[in-house]
DOTORVEX-870964 format. One record per residue (C-alpha): residue number from 1; x, y, z. Coordinates in Angstrom, 3 decimals. Layout:
% residues N
     k          u          v          w
   NUM          X          Y          Z
...
***
This chain:
% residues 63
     k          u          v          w
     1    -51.644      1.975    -35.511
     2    -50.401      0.824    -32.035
     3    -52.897      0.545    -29.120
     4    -51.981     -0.039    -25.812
     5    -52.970     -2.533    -24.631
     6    -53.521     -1.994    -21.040
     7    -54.799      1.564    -21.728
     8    -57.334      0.014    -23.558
     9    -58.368     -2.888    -21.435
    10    -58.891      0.274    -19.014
    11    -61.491      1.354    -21.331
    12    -63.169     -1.958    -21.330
    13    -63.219     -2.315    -17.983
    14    -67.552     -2.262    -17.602
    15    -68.245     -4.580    -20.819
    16    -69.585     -7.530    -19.453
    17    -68.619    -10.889    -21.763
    18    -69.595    -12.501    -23.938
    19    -70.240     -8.744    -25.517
    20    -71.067     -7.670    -28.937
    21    -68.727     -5.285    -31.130
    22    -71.333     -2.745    -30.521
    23    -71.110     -2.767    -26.993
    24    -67.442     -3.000    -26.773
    25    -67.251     -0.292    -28.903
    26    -70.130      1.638    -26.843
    27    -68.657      1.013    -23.379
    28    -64.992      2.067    -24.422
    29    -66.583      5.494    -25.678
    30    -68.459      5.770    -22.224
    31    -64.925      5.162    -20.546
    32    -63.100      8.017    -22.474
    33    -60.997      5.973    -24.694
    34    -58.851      7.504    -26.873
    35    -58.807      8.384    -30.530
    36    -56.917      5.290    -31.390
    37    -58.840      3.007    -29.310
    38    -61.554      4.008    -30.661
    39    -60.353      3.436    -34.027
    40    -59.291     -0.024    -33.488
    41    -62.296     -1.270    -32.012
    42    -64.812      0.385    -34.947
    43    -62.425     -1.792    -37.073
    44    -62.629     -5.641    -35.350
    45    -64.618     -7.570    -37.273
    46    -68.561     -7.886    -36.475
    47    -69.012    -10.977    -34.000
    48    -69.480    -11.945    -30.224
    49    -66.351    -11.499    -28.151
    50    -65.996    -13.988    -25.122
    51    -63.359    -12.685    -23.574
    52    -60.999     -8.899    -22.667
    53    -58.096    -11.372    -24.317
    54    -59.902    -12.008    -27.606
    55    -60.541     -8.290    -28.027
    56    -56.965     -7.838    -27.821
    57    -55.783    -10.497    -29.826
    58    -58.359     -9.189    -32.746
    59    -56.462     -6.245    -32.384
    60    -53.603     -7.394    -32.692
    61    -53.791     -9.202    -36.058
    62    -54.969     -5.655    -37.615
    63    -52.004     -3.869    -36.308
***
């Protein structure tokens, strides 16, 4: 699956870090992200993300 990756740093765009995979998750769905977004982010592992970067680079090793 490929993700843009500024499309989806769009959809993160309220999450305030360090943030939960829950909120991430929660705050790209407020935003209107995609079905592929979506997808990717249900599927980064369960942990505290510091950074907009580190979400990306997570996604990036599933891809």
């Amino acid at each position: 699956m490929k993700v843009n990756p500024i499309e989806m740093q769009k959809c993160l765009g309220g999450v305030e870090y360090p943030a939960s995979k829950d909120e991430i998750v929660n705050e790209a769905g407020r935003h209107g992200a995609g079905k592929d977004i979506m997808d990717a982010l249900k599927k980064l592992p369960a942990k505290e993300y510091p950074s907009p970067a580190e979400v990306s680079k997570e996604i990036g090793k599933e891809a």
